[in-house]
PyMOL Python script that loads the backbone (N, CA, C, O; Angstrom):
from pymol import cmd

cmd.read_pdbstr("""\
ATOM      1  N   UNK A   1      15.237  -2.479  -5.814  1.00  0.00           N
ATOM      2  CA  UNK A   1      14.297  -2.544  -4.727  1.00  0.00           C
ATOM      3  C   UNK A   1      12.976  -1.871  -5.068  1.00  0.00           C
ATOM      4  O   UNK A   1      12.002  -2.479  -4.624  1.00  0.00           O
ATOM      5  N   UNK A   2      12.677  -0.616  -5.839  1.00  0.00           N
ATOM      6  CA  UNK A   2      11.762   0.164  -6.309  1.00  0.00           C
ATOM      7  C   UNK A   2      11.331  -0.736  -7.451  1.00  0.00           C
ATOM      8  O   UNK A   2      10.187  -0.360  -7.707  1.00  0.00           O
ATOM      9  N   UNK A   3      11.594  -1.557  -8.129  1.00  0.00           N
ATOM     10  CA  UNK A   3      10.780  -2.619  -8.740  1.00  0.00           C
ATOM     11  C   UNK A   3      10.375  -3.322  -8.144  1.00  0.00           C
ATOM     12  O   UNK A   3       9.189  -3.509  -8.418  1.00  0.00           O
ATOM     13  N   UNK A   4      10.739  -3.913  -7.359  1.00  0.00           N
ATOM     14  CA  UNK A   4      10.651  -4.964  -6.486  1.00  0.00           C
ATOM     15  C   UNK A   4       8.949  -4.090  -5.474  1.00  0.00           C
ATOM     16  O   UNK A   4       7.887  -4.513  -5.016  1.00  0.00           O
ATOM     17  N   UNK A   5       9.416  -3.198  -5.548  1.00  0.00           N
ATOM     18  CA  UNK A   5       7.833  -2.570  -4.133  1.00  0.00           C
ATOM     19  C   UNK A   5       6.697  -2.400  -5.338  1.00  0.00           C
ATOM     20  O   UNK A   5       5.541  -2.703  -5.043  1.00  0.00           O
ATOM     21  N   UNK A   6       6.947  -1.983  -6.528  1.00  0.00           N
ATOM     22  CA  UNK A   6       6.389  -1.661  -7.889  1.00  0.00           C
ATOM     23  C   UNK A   6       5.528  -3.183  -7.950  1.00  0.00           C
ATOM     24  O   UNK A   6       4.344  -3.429  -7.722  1.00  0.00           O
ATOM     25  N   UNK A   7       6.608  -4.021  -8.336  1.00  0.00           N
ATOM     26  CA  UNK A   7       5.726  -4.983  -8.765  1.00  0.00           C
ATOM     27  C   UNK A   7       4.865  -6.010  -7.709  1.00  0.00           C
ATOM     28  O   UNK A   7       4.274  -7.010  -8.115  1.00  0.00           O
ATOM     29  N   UNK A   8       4.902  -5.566  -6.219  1.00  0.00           N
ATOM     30  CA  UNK A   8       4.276  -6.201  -5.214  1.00  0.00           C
ATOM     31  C   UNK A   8       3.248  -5.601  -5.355  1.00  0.00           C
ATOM     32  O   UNK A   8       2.315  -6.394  -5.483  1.00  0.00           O
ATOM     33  N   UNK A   9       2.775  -3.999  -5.419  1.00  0.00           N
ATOM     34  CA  UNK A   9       1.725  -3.271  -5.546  1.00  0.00           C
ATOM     35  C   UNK A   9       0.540  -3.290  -6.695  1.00  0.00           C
ATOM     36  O   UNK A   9      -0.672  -3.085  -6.634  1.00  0.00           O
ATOM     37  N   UNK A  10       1.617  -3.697  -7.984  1.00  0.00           N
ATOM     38  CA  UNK A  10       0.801  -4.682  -8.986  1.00  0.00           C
ATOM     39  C   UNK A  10       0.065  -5.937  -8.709  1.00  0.00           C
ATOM     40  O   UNK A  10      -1.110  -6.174  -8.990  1.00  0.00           O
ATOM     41  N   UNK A  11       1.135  -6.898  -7.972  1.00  0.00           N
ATOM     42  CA  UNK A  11       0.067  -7.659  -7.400  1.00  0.00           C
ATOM     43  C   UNK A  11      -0.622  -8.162  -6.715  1.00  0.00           C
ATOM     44  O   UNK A  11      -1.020  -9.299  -6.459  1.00  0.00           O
ATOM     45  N   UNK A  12      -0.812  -6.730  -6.267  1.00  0.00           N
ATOM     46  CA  UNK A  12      -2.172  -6.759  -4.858  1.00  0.00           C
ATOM     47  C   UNK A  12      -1.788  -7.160  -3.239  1.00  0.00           C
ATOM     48  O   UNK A  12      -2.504  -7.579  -2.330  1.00  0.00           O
ATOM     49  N   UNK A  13      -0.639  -6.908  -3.286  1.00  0.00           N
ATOM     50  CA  UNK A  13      -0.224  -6.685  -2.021  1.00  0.00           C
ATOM     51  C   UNK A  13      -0.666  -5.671  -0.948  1.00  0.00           C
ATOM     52  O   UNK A  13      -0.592  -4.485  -1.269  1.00  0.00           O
ATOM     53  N   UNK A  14      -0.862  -5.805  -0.412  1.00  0.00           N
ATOM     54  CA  UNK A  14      -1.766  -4.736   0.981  1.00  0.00           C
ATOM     55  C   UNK A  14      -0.333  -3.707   1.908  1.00  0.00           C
ATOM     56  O   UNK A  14      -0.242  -2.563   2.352  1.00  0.00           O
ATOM     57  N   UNK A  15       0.281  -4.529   1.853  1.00  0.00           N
ATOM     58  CA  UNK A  15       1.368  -4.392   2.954  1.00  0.00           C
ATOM     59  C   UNK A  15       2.890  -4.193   2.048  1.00  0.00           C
ATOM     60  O   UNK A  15       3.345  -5.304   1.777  1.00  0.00           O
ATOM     61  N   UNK A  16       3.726  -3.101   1.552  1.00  0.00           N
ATOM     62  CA  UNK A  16       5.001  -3.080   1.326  1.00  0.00           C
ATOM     63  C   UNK A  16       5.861  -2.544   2.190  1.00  0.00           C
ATOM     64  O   UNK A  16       5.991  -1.325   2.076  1.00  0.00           O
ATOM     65  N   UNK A  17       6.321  -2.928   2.799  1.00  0.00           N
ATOM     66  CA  UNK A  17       7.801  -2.757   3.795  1.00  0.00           C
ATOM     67  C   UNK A  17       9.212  -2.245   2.914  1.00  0.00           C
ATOM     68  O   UNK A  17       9.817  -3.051   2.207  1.00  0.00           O
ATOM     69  N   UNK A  18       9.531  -1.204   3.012  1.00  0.00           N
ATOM     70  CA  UNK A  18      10.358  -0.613   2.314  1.00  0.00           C
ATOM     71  C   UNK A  18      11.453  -0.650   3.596  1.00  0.00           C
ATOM     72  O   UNK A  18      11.004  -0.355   4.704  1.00  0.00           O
ATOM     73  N   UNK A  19      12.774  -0.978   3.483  1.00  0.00           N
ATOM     74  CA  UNK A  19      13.880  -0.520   4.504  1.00  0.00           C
ATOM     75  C   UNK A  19      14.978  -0.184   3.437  1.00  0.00           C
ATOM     76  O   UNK A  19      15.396  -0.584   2.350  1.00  0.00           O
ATOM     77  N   UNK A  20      15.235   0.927   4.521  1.00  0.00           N
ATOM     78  CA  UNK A  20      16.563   1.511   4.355  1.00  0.00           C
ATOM     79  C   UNK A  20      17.177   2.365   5.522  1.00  0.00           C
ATOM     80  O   UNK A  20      16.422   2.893   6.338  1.00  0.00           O
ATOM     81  N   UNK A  21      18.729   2.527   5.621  1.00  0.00           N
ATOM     82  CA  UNK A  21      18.976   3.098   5.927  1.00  0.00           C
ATOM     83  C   UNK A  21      18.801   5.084   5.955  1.00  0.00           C
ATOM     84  O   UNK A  21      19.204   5.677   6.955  1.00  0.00           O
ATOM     85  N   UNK A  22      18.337   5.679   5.067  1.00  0.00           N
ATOM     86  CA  UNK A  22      18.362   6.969   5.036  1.00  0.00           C
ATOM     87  C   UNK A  22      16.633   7.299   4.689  1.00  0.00           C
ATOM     88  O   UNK A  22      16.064   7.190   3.603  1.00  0.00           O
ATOM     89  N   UNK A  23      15.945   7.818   6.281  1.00  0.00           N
ATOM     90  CA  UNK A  23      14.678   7.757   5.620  1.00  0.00           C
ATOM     91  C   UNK A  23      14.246   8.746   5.274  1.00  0.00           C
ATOM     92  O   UNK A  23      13.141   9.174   5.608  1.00  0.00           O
ATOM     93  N   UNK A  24      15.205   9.417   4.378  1.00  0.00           N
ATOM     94  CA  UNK A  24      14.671  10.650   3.648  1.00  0.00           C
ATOM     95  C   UNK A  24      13.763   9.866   2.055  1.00  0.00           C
ATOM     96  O   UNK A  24      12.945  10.276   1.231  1.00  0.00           O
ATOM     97  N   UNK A  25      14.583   8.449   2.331  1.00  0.00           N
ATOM     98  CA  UNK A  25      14.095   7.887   0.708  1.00  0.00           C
ATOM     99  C   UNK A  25      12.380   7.538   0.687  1.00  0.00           C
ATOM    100  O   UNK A  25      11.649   7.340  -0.284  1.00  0.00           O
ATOM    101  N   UNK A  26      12.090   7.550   2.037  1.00  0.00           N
ATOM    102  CA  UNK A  26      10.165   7.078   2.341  1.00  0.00           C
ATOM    103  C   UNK A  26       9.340   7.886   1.456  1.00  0.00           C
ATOM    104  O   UNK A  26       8.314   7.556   0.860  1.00  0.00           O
ATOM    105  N   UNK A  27      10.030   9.132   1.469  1.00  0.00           N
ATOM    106  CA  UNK A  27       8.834  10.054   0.487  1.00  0.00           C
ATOM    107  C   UNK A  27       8.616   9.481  -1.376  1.00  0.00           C
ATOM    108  O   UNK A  27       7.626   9.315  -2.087  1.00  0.00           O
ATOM    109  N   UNK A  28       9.996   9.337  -1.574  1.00  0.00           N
ATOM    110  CA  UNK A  28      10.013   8.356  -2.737  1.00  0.00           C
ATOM    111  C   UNK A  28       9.190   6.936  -3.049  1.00  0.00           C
ATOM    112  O   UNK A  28       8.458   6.418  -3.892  1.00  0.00           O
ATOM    113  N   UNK A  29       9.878   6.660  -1.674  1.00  0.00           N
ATOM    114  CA  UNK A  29       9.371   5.049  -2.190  1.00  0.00           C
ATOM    115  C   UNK A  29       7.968   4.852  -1.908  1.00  0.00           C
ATOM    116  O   UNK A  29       7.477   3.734  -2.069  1.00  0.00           O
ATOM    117  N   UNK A  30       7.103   6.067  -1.404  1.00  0.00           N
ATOM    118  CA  UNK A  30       5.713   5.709  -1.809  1.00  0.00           C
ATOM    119  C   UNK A  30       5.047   5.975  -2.778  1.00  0.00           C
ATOM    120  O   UNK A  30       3.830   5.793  -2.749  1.00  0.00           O
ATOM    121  N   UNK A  31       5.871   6.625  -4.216  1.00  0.00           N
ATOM    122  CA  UNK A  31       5.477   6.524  -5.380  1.00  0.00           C
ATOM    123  C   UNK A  31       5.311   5.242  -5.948  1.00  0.00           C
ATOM    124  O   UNK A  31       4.714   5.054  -7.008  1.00  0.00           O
ATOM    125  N   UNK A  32       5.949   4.156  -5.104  1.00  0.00           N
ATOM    126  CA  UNK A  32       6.662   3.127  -5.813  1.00  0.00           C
ATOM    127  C   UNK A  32       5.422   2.185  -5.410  1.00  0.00           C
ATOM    128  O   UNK A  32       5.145   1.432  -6.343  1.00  0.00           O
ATOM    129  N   UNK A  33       4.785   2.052  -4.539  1.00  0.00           N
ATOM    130  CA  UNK A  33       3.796   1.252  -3.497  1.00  0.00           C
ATOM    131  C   UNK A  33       4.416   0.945  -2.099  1.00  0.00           C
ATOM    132  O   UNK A  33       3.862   0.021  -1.502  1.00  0.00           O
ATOM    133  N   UNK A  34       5.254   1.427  -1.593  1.00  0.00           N
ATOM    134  CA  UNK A  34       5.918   1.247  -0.750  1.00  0.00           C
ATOM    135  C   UNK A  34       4.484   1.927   0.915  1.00  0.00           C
ATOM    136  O   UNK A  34       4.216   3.126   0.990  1.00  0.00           O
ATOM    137  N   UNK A  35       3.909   0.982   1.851  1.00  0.00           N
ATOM    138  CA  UNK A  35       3.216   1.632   2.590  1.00  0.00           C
ATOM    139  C   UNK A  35       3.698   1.957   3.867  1.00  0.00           C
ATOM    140  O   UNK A  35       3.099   2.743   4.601  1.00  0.00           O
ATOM    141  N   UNK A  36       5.169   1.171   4.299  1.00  0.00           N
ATOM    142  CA  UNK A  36       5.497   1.550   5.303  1.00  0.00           C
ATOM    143  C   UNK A  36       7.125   1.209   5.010  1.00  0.00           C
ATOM    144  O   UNK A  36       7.480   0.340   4.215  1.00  0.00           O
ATOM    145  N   UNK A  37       8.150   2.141   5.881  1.00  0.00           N
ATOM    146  CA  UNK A  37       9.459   2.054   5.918  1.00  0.00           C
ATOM    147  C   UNK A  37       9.746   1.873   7.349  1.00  0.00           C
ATOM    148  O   UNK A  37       8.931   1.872   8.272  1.00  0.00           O
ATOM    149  N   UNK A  38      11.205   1.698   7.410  1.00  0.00           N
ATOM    150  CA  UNK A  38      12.009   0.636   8.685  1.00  0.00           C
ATOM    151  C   UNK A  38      12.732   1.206   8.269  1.00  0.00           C
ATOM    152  O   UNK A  38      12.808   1.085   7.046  1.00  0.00           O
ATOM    153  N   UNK A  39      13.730   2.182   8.927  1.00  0.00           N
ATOM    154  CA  UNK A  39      15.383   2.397   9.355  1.00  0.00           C
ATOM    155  C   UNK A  39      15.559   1.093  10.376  1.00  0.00           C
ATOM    156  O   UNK A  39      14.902   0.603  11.294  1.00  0.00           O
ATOM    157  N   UNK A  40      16.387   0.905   9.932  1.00  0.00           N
ATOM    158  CA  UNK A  40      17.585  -0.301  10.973  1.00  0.00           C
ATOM    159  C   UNK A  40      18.197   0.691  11.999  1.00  0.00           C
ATOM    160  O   UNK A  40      18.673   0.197  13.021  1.00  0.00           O
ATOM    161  N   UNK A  41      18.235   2.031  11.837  1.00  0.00           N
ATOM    162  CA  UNK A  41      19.158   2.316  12.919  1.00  0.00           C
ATOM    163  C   UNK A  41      18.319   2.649  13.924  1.00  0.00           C
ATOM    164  O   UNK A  41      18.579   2.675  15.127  1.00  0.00           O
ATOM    165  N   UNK A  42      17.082   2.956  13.264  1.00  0.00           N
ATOM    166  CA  UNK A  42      16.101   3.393  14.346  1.00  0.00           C
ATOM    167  C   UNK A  42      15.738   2.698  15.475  1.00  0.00           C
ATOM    168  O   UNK A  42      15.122   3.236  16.396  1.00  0.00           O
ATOM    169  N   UNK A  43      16.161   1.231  15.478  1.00  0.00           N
ATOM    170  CA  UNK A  43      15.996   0.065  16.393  1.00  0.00           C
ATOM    171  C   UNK A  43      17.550  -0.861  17.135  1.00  0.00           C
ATOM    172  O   UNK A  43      18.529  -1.485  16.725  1.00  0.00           O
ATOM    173  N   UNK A  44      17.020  -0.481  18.257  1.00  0.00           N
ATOM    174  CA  UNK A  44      18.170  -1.196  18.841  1.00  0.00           C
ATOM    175  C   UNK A  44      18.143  -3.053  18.505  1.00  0.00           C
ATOM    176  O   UNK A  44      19.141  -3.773  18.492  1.00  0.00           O
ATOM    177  N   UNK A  45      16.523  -3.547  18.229  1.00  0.00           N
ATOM    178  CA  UNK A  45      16.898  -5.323  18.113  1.00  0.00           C
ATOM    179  C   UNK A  45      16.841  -4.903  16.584  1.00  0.00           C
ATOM    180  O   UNK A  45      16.473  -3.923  15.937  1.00  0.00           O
ATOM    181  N   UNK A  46      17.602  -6.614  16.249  1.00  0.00           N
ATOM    182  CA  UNK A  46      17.798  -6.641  14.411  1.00  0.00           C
ATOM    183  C   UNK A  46      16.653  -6.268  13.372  1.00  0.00           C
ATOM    184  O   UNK A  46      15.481  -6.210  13.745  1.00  0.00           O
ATOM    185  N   UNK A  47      17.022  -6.021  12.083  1.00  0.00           N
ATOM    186  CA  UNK A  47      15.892  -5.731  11.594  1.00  0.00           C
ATOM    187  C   UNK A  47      15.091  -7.112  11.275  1.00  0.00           C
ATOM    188  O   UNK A  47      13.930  -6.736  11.432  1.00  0.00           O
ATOM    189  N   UNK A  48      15.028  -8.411  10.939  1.00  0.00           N
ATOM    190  CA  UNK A  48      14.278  -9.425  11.346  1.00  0.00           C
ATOM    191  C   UNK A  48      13.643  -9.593  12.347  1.00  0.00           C
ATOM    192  O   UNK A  48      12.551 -10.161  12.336  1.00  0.00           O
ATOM    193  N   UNK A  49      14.175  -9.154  13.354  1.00  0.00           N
ATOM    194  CA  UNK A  49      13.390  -8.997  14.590  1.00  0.00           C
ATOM    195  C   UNK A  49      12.122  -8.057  14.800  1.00  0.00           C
ATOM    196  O   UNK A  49      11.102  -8.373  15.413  1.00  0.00           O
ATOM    197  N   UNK A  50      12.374  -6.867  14.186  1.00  0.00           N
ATOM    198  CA  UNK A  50      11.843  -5.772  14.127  1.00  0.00           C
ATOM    199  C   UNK A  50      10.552  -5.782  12.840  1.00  0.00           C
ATOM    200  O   UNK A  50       9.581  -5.039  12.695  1.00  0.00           O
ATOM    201  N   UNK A  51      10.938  -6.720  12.194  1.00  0.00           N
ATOM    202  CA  UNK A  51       9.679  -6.809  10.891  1.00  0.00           C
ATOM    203  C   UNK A  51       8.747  -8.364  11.483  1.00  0.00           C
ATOM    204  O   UNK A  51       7.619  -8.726  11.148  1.00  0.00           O
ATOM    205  N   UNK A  52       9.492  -8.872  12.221  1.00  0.00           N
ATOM    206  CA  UNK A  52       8.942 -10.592  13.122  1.00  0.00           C
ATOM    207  C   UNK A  52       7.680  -9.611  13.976  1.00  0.00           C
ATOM    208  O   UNK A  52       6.491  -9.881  14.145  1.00  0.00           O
ATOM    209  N   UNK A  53       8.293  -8.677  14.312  1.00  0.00           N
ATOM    210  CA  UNK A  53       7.142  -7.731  15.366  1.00  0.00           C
ATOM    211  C   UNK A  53       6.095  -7.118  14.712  1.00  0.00           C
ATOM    212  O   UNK A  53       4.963  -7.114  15.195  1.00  0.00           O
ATOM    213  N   UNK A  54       6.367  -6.603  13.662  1.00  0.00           N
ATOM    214  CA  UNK A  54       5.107  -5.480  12.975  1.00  0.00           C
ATOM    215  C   UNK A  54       4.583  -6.444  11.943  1.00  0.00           C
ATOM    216  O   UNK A  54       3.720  -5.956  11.212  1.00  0.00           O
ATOM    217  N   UNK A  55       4.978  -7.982  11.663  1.00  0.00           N
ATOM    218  CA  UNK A  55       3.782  -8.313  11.185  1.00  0.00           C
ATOM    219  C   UNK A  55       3.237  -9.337  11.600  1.00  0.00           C
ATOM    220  O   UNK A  55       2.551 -10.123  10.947  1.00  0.00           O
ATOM    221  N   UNK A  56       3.612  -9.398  13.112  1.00  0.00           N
ATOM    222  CA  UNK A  56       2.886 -11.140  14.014  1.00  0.00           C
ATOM    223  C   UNK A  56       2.948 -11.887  13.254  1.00  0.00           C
ATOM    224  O   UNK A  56       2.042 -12.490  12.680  1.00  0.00           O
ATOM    225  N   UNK A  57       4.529 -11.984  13.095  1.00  0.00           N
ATOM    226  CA  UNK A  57       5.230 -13.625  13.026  1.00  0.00           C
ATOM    227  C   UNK A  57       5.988 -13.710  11.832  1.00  0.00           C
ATOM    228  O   UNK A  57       6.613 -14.728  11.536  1.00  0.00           O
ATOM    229  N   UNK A  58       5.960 -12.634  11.094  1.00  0.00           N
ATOM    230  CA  UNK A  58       6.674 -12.777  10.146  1.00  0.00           C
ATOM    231  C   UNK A  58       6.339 -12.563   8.820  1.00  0.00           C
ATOM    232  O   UNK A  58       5.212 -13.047   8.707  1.00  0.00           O
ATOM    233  N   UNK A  59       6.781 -11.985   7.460  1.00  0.00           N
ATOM    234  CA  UNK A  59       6.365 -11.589   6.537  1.00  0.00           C
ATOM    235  C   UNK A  59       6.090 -12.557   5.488  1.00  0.00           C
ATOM    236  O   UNK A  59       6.906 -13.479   5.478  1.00  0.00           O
ATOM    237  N   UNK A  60       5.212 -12.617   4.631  1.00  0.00           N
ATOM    238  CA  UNK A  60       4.978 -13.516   3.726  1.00  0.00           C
ATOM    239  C   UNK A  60       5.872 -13.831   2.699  1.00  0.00           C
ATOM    240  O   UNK A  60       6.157 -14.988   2.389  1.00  0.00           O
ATOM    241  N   UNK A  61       6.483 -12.470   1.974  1.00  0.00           N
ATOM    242  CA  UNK A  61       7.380 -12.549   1.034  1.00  0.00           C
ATOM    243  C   UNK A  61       9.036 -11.766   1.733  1.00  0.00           C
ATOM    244  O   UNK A  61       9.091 -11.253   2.850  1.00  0.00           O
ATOM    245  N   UNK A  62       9.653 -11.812   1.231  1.00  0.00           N
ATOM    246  CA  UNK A  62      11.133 -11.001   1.174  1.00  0.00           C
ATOM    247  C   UNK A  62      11.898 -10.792   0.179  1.00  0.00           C
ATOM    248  O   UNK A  62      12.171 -11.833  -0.419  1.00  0.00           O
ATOM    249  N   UNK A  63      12.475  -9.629  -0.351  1.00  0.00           N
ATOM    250  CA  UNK A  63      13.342  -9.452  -1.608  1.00  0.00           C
ATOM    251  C   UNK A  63      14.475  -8.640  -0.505  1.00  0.00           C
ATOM    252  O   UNK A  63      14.436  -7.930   0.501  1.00  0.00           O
ATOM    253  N   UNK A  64      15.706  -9.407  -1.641  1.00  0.00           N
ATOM    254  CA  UNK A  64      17.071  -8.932  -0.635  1.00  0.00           C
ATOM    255  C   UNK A  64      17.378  -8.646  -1.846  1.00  0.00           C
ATOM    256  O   UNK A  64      17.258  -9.517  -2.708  1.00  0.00           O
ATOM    257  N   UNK A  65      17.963  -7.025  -2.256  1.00  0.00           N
ATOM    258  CA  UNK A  65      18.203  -6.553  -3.327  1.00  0.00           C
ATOM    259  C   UNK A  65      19.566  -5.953  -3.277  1.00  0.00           C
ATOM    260  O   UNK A  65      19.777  -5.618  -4.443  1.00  0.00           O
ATOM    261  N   UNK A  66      20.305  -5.727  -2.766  1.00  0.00           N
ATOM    262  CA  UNK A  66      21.353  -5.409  -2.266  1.00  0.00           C
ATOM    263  C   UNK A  66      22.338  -6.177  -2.298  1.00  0.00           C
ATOM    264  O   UNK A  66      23.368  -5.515  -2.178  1.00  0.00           O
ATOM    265  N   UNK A  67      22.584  -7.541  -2.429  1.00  0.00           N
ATOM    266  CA  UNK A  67      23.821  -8.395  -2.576  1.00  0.00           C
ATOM    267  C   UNK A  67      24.808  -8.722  -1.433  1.00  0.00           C
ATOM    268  O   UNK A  67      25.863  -9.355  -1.379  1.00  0.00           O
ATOM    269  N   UNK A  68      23.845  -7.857  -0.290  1.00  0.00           N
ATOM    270  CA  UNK A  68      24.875  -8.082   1.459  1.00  0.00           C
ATOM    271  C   UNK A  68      24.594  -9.659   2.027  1.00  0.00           C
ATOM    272  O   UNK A  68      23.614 -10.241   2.493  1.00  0.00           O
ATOM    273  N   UNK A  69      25.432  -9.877   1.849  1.00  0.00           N
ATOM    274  CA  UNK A  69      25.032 -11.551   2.697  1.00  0.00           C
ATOM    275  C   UNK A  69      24.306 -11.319   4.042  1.00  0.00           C
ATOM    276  O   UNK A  69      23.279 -11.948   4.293  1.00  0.00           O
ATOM    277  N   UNK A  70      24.896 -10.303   5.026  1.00  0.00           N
ATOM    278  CA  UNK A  70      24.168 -10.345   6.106  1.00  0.00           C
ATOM    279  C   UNK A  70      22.758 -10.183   6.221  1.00  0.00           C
ATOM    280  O   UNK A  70      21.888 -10.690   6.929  1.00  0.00           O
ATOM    281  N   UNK A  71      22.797  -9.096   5.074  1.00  0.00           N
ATOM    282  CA  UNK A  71      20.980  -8.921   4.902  1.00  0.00           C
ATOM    283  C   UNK A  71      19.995 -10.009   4.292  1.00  0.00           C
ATOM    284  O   UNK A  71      18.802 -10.171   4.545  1.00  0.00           O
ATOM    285  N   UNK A  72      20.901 -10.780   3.334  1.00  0.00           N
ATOM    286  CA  UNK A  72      20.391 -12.158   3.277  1.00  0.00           C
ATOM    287  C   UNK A  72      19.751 -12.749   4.103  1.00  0.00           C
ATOM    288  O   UNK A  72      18.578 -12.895   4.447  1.00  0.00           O
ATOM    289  N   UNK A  73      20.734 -13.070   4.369  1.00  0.00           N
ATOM    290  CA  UNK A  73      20.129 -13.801   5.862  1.00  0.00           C
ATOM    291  C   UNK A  73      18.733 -13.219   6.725  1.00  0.00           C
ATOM    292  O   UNK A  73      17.669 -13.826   6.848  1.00  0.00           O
ATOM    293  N   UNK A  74      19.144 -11.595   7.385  1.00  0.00           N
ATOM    294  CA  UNK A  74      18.085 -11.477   7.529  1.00  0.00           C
ATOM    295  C   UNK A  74      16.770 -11.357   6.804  1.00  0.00           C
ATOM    296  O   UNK A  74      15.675 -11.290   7.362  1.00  0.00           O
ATOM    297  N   UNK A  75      16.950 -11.341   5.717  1.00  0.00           N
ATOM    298  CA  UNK A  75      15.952 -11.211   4.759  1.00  0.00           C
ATOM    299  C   UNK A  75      15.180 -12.588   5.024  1.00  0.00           C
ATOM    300  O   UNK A  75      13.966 -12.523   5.214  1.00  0.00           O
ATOM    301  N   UNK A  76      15.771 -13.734   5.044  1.00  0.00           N
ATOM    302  CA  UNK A  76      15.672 -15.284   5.040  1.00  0.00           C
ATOM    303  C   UNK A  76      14.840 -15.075   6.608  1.00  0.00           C
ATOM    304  O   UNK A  76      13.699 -15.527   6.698  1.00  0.00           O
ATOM    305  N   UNK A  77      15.330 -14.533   7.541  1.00  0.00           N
ATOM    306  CA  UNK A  77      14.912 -14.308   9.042  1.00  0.00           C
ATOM    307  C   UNK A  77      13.581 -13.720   9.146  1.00  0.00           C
ATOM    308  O   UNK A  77      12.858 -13.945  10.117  1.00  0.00           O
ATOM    309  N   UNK A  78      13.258 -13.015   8.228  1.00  0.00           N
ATOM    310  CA  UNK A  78      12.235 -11.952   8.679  1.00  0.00           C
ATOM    311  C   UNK A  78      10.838 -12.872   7.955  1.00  0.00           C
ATOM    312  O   UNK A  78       9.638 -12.614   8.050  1.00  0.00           O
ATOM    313  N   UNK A  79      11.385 -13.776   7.373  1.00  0.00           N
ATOM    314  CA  UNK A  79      10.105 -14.091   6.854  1.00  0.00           C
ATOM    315  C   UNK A  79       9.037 -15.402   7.911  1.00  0.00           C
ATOM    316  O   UNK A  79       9.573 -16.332   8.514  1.00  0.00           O
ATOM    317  N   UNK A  80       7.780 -15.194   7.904  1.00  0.00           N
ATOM    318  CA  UNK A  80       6.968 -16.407   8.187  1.00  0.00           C
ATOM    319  C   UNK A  80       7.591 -17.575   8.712  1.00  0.00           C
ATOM    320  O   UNK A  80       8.364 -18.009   7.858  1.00  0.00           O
ATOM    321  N   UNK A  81       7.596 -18.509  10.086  1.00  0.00           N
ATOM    322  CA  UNK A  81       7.716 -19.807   9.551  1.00  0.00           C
ATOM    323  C   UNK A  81       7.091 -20.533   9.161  1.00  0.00           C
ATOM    324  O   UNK A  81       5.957 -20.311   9.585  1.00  0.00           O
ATOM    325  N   UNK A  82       7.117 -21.579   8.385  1.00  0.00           N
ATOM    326  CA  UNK A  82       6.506 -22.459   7.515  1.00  0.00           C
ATOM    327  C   UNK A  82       5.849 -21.915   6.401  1.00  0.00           C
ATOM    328  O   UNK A  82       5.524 -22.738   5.546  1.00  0.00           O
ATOM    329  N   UNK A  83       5.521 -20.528   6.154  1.00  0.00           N
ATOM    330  CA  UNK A  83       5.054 -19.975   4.993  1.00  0.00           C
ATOM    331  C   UNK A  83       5.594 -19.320   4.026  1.00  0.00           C
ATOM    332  O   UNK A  83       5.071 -19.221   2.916  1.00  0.00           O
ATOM    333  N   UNK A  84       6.771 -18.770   4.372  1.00  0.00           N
ATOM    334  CA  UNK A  84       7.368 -17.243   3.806  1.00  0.00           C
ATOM    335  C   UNK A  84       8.526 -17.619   3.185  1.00  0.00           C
ATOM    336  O   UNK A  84       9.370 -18.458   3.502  1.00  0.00           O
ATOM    337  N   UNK A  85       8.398 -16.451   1.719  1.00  0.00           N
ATOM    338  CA  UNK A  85       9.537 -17.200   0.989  1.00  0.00           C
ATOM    339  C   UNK A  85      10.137 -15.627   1.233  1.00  0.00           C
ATOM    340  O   UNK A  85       9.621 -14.524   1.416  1.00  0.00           O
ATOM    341  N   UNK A  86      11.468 -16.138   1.136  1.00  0.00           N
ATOM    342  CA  UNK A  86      12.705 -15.184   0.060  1.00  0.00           C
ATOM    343  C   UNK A  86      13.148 -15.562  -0.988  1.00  0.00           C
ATOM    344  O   UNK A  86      13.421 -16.686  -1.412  1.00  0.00           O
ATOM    345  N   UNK A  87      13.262 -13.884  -1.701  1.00  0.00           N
ATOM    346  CA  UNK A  87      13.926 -14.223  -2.827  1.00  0.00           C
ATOM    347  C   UNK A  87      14.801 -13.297  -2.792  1.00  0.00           C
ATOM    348  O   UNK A  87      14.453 -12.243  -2.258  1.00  0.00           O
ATOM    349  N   UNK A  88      16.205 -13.407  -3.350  1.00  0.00           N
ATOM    350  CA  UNK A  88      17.664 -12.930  -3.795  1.00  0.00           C
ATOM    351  C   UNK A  88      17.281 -12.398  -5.144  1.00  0.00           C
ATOM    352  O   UNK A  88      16.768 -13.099  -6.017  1.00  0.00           O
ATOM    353  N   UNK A  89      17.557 -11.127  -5.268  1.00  0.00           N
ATOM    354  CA  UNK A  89      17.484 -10.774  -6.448  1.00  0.00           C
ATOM    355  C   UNK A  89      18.487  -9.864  -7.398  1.00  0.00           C
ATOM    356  O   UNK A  89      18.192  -9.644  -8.572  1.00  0.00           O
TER     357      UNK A  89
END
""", "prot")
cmd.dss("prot")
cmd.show_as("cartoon", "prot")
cmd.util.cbc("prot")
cmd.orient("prot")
């Protein structure tokens, strides 16, 4: 995932969305380019829902780094419609 925020910040991305569960990791992951973090627990609606909100309508890119199908999916959820890709990595 820390490659993954690494190499968005390389290329000129404005906006990195870092989630995780434990947000002690935020201080880290803004070495990484990481400009903003999301706990999931911190929100009662899903986290697709919750990233559909903070970026009016949906994110351009998505990396699901983790191998959870459910997060797949939301990963697949959180993005743009008609614009936004995911990628499985």
């Amino acid at each position: 995932g820390l490659a993954v925020a690494e190499g968005a910040k390389i290329a000129g991305a404005s906006c990195v969305i870092g989630i995780d569960i434990d947000s002690k990791k935020f201080e880290t992951t803004k070495d990484f380019g990481v400009t903003e973090f999301v706990n999931p627990k911190d929100h009662d609606k899903p986290i697709q829902q919750v990233l559909v909100d903070m970026t009016d309508g949906g994110v351009d890119y998505s990396f699901e780094c983790i191998g959870n199908v459910s997060i797949m999916r939301a990963a697949l959820e959180c993005c743009h419609k008609g614009r936004g890709t995911s990628v499985i990595v």
